[in-house]
N, C-alpha and C positions, 0 to 999 in steps of 0.2 A: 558515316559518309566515306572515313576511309578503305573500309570494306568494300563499300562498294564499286569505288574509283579502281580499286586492284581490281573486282571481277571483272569490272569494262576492260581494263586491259590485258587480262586472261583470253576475254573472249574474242579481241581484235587479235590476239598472237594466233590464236588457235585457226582463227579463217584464213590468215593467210598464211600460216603449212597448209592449210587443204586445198590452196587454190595453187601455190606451189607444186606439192606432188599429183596431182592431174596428170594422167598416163598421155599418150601422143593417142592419135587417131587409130583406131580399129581398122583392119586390112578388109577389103572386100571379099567376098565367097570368089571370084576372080582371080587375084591375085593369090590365094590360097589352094590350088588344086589338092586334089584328095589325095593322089597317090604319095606325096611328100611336102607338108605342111610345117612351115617356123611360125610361132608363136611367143609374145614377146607379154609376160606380166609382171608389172610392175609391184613391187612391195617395195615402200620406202624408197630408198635409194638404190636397193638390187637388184639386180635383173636374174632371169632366170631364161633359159632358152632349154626347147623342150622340141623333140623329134618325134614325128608318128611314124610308127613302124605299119599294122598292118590294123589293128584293133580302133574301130571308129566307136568316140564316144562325144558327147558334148559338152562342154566345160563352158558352166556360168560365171561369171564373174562380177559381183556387186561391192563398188567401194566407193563410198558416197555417191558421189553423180556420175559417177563414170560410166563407158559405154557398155551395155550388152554385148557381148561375144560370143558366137555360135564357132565353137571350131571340132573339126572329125582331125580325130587321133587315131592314129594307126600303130602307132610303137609303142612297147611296152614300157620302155627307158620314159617318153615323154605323158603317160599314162600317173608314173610315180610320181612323176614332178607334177603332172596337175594335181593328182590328191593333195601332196603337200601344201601347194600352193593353194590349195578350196581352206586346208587347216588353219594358215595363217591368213586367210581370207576372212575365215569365221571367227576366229579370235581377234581381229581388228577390226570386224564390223562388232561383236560385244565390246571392246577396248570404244568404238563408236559410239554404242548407244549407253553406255556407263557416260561418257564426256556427255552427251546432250542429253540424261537424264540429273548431270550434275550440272550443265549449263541453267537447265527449267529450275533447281534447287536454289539456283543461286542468283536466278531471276527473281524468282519468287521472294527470296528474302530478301532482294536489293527493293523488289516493292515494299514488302512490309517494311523495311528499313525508312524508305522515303517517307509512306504514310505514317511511322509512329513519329518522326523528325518533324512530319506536319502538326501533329497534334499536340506535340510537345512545343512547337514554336507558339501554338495557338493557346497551350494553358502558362506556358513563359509571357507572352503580351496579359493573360485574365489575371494571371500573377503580379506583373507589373503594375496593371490598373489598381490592384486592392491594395498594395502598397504603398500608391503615393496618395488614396484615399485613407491608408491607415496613419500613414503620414501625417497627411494633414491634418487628423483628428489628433494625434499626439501632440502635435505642436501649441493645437488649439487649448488640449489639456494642461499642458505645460504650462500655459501662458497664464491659464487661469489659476492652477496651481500657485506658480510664481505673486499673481496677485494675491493670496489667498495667504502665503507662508508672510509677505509683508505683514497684510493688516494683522496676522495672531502676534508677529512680532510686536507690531506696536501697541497691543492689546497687552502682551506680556509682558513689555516695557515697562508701563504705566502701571498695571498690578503689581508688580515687583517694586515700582518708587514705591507705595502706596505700603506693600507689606514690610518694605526696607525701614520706613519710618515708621510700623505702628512697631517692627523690633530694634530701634533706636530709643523709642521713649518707652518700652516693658524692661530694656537694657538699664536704664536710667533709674526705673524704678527698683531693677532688683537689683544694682547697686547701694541705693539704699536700706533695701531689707537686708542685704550681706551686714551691711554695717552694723543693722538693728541687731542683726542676730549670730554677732560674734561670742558674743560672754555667752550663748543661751549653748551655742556650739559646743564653747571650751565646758561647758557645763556636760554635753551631753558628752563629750570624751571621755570624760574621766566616768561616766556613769559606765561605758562602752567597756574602759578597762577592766572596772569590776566586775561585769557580768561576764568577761572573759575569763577571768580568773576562776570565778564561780565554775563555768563552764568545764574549763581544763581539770580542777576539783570535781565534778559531776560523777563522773564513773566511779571515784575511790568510793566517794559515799552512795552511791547507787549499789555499789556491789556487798559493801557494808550493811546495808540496812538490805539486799535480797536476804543476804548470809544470816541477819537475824530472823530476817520472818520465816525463811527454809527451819533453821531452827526448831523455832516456834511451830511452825506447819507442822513438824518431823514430831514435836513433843504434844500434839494435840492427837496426831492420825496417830500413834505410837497408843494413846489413853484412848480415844476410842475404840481401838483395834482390839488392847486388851477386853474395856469393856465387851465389845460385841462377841468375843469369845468366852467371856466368860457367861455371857448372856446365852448363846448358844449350848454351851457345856450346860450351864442347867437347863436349856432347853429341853436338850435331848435326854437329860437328867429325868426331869418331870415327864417329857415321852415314855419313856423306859419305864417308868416307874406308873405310869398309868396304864399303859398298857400289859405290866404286870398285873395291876389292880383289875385292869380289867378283866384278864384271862382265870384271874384268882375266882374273880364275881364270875365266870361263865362256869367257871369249874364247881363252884361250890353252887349255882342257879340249877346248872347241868342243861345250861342252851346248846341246840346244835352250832357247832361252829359252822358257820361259812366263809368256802374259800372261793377266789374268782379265777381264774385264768382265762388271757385272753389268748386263742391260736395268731399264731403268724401269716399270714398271708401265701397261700402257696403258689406254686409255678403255674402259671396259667390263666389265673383268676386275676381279672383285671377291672374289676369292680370296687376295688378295697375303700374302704371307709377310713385311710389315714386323719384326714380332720374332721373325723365324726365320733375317734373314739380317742380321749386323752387321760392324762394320767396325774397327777398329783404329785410334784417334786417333793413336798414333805411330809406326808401323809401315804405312804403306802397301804391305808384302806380304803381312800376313796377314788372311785373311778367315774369317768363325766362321759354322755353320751350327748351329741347331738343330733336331733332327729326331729324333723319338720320344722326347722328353722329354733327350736326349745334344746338348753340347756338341760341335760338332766343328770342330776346326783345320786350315787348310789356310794352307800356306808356298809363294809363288810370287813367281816375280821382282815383278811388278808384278800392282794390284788397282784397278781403275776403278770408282768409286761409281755409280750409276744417274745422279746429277747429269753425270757427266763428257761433256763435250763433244768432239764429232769431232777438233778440234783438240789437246785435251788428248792424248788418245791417239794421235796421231801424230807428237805432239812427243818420244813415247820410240820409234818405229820410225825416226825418218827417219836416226838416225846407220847403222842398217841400208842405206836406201836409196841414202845418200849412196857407200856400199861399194859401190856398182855400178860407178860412176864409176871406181874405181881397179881394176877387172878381176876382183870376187868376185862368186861366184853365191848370189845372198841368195833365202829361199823364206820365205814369210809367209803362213801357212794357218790359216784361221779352222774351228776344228771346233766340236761342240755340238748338241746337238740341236733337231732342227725347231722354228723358233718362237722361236729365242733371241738372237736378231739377227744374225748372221753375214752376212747378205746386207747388213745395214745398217751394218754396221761398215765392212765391203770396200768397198761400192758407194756408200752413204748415199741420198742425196737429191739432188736439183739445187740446192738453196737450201744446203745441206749436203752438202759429197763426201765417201764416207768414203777411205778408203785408198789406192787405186787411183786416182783423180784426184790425188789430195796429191800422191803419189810421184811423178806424171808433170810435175808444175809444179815438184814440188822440183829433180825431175832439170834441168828447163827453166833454174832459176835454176842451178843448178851449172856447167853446163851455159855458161851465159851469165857467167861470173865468170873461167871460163879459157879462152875464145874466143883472147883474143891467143894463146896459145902450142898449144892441141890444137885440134883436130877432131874433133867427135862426129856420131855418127851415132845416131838414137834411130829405132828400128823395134817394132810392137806388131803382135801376135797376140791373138785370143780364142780358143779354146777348149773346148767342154764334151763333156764322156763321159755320154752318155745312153743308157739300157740298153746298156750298154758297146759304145757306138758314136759314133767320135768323131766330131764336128760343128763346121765350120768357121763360127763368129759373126761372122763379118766377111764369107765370101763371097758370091755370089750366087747360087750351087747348093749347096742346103740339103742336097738329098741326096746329093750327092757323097760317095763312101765314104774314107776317110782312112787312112791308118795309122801304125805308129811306127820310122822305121828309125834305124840309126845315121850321126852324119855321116860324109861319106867325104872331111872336112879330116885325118882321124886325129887329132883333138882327145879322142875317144871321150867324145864328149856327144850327146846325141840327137835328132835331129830332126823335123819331120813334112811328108812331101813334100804339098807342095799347099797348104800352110798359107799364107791371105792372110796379107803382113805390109803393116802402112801406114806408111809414114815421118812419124811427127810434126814440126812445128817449129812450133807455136803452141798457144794454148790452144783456139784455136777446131778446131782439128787434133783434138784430145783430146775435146771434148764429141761429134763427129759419129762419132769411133770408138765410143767409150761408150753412143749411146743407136742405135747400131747393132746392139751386140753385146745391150746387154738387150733389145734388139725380137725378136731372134732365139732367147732364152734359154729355156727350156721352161720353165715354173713352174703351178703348180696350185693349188686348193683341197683344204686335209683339214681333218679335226675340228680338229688343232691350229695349223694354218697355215690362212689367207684367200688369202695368196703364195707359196707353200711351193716352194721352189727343188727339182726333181726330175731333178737333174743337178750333178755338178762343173765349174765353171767355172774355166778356169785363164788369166789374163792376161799374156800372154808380154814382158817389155820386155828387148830386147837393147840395150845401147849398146856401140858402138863407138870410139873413137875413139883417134885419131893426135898423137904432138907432131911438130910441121911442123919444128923447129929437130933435135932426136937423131934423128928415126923411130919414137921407142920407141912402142910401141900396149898397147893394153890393148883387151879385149872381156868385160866382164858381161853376168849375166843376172839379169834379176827375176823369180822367179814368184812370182805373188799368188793364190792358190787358195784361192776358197769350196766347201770341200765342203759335199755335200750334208749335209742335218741327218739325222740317227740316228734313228731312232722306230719305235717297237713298233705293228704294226699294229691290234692292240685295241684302242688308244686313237687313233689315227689315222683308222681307219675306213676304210681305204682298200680300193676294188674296183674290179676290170676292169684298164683299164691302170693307175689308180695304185698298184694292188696290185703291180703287175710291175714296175712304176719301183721302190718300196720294196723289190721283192727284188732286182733288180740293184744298188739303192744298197749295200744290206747284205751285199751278195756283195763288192760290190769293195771295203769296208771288211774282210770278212774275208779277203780274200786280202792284205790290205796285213799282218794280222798272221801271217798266212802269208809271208809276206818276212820279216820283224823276227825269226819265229821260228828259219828256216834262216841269215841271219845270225848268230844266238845262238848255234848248235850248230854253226856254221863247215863247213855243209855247202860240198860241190863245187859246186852247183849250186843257187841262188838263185833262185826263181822269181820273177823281175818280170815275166813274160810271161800270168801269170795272169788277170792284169787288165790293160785298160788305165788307170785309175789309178796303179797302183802302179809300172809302166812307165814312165810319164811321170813320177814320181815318184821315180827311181830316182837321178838324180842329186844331187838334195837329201839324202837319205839314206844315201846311201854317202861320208859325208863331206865333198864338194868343196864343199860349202857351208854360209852362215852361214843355222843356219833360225831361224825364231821361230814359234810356237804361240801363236794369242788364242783361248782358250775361252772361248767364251759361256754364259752361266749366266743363267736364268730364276727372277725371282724368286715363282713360283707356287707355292702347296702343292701343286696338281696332280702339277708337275713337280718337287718336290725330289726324289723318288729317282732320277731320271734327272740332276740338278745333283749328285747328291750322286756318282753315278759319275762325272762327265765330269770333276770335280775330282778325283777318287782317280786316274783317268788322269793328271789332269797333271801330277800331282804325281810320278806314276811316269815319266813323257814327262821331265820337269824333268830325271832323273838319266841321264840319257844323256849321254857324251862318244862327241861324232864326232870329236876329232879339230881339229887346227889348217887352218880352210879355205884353199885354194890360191887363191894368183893365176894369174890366166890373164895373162901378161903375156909380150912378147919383144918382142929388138930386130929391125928393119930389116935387111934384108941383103937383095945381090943374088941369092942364090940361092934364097930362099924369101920372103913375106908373111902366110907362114899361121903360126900355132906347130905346133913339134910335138907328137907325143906324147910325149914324154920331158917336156916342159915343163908339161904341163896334165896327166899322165897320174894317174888317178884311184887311191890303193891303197886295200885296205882292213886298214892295218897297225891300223884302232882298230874293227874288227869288235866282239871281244870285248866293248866297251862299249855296245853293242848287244843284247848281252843282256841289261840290266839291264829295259829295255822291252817286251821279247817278251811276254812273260807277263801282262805292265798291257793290251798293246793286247788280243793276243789274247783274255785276259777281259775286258775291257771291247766288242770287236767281237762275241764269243759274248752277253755281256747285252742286246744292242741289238736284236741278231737276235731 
């Protein structure tokens, strides 16, 4: 409202300056002749007077209501002063229409100023109205309120007499129980102090009698501990000692030993059977397989972890190897199927040798320990039957044909004419045989092998040797034979020639149980001629020597039904008695250097134990195939 009251009087000041400066009356075209014309325009309060010289022009002149003027100008002087005066002509009619487009602004909000002032006096009266209608509702509340807070009072009056008296006479009464139960009090005081004291006592004798039974505890677990160790000590007492008995009973039966190794899982294969194949914390012969939801148990001499290192395992063959030395013919054949290391157990690594080098160092250090009194002579052969055609690894005509006769010493053990032998005497001797013989080794790619050995290789070590003081001599022989791996050609993959490698493989595995089996039925006529595997194989199996079996076992799901057979083999292989192996051994004499036969000569009075295994190999060579 006060706003508005100022613009009302903004806009009376403003009309009367514009009625005030109002110019005088315009001259008529009469009074004005052309040739020398005064003209008179007002700005403000200034006047300006302006002369025509000779130059006629017309000079408008608009300043609010003022008159029209037509005037002819002749002089230059009065020319500049019209311009000027058009300039401030123009700039005070904008100075004009800036005031009357702020006058309309301030019209405009002197209305809207009035109409919100209306509607504002009109929600002040709707406001008014609700609040003396709220009013009077409150009052109304009030009042009943007020009635409302009496009657609870006199409600709570009357409760409260009412509870004040039932706790004046419960008051009353337990006054008299105080009284009844003063003595019962002083009774229970003195009961209070006691058990305080007890109390305060508590921990002495609490920690006393811990102290004794700690004691006691310390002198019970101190008697059992010893007992359990000495229970242990003869455990492992009687372990020790049975399985001496045992080794003694295989020695003196002449059972093949079986050994198990199981490979490690290698980089890439991601199928491993960790809880399908376990181990025996105190028994390190027996190994648990599970497969189709069935526990299954296998009992073999020895059982190698995936951990187990090359050394590990040749620390249980080498009292085998060390029997070469004293004139036994020891055979040490790693079976199992493709892919389960066998090539790495026999042969290993460079950084790692497996078998085959061991033996050859072992023999070296033997060798070298009873130099003063023998003379040995250590001579090596390699060996392989590839599509049953023997192959000379050491010589330098590959294809030289080979074959298998008997010696013509009458030792009747068997030989192979043509067979390069190298005389070892170093260790450097040993590696240039070794990376000889696997340069020359046929090996392949299948599905389940990257290296898959497609051939038996057999490492032939003779030693010989003399004692220079009796004459007495002795001649062993070591064979170390990786056969080939076993494998079902479906999962193999194999075509062309490696199809034909895998059926000669699987031929000359079954004709080997093709021997085992004519042994068993104590035929006339024994085919080792069948194969040349089994041919060459012929000596180790007909008793004259100590064999041992390492089956290799893969720990893949792929492969467990093929682990789970080569175990049931060996298990079967395990019960075999050949027999107490022969020394090849004689003395010196001028009439002879060689042994006879009568000395070496090979029987087979423990045949019949040989039939225990027939049946194992044969079903196990028919599964393969």
């Amino acid at each position: 409202v006060v706003e508005n009251e100022r613009l009302k009087q903004e806009l009376k000041a403003c009309k009367t300056s514009l009625l005030q400066e109002a110019p005088p009356p315009a001259c008529t075209a009469t009074d004005c002749p052309h040739s020398q014309v005064r003209v008179w325009v007002w700005h403000g309060q200034n006047q300006v007077r302006a002369e025509a010289v000779k130059t006629q022009f017309i000079l408008c002149v608009y300043y609010s209501s003022y008159v029209t003027e037509i005037v002819e100008v002749e002089s230059s002087g009065s020319q500049q002063a019209v311009a000027e005066a058009q300039a401030k002509s123009a700039a005070l009619q904008e100075q004009l229409s800036l005031q009357r487009q702020l006058l309309r602004e301030l019209e405009t909000q002197l209305h809207e100023s009035q109409r919100t002032s209306t509607q504002l006096r009109a929600q002040i009266l709707v406001y008014e109205g609700e609040m003396e209608r709220a009013q009077g509702q409150l009052e109304a509340e009030m009042q009943n309120l007020e009635e409302e807070k009496n009657r609870v009072i006199e409600e709570a009056f009357i409760r409260a007499e009412s509870e004040m008296k039932a706790v004046h006479e419960n008051l009353a009464g337990v006054r008299m129980n105080l009284l009844t139960l003063q003595p019962a009090l002083r009774t229970l005081t003195c009961d209070y102090n006691c058990l305080k004291r007890q109390v305060q006592d508590f921990p002495f004798m609490l920690e006393k009698a811990i102290t004794e039974a700690k004691q006691e505890i310390c002198q019970v677990i101190g008697e059992v501990s010893s007992a359990n160790q000495e229970l242990l000590r003869k455990y492992k007492r009687e372990m020790n000692l049975r399985k001496k008995c045992h080794n003694e009973l295989v020695r003196l039966k002449g059972n093949i030993r079986v050994f198990c190794r199981v490979r490690p899982v290698c980089r890439g294969e991601h199928d491993s059977a960790e809880n399908m194949v376990s181990f025996d914390p105190e028994d390190d012969a027996l190994l648990y397989l599970s497969t189709k939801g069935k526990l299954m148990t296998f009992e073999l001499d020895k059982v190698f972890h995936p951990q187990a290192t090359q050394e590990e395992v040749f620390q249980e063959v080498q009292s085998l190897v060390t029997s070469c030395i004293d004139g036994f013919n020891v055979c040490i054949f790693a079976y199992g199927q493709t892919g389960s290391g066998k090539t790495y157990t026999m042969e290993g690594v460079a950084k790692d040798p497996g078998i085959n080098q061991r033996a050859l160092r072992l023999l070296f250090s033997e060798v070298t320990e009873k130099a003063p009194d023998w003379d040995f002579k250590i001579t090596v052969s390699m060996v392989e039957i590839y599509n049953e055609t023997l192959r000379n690894l050491l010589g330098d005509n590959q294809g030289e044909k080979l074959d298998i006769k008997m010696n013509p010493d009458g030792s009747g053990q068997l030989y192979v004419p043509g067979l390069t032998e190298f005389t070892v005497q170093s260790p450097e001797d040993i590696n240039r045989v070794f990376e000889l013989g696997h340069m020359n080794r046929a090996t392949a790619c299948t599905n389940l092998n990257e290296h898959s050995s497609r051939s038996h290789a057999l490492l032939i070590i003779t030693v010989a040797g003399v004692n220079s003081s009796t004459g007495h001599r002795t001649q062993g022989k070591l064979n170390l034979v990786d056969l080939a791996g076993s494998e079902r050609i479906a999962k193999s993959g194999a075509e062309g020639s490696r199809l034909r490698e895998a059926q000669c493989i699987n031929k000359s595995l079954s004709a080997l149980g093709d021997v085992i089996n004519a042994l068993r039925s104590r035929h006339s006529h024994v085919p080792f001629r069948n194969s040349r595997l089994t041919y060459l194989l012929s000596d180790s199996l007909s008793g004259d020597s100590k064999t041992l079996m390492m089956v290799q076992v893969s720990p893949l799901v792929s492969n467990m039904s093929e682990s789970v057979c080569s175990l049931k083999f060996a298990q079967r292989v395990r019960t075999i008695e050949l027999g107490n192996a022969t020394r090849r051994q004689w003395e010196n004499s001028s009439t002879t250097s060689s042994p006879t036969h009568d000395s070496v000569e090979v029987t087979y009075t423990h045949t019949h134990t040989l039939e225990r295994v027939s049946d194992a190999l044969t079903n196990e060579i028919s599964h393969v195939c």
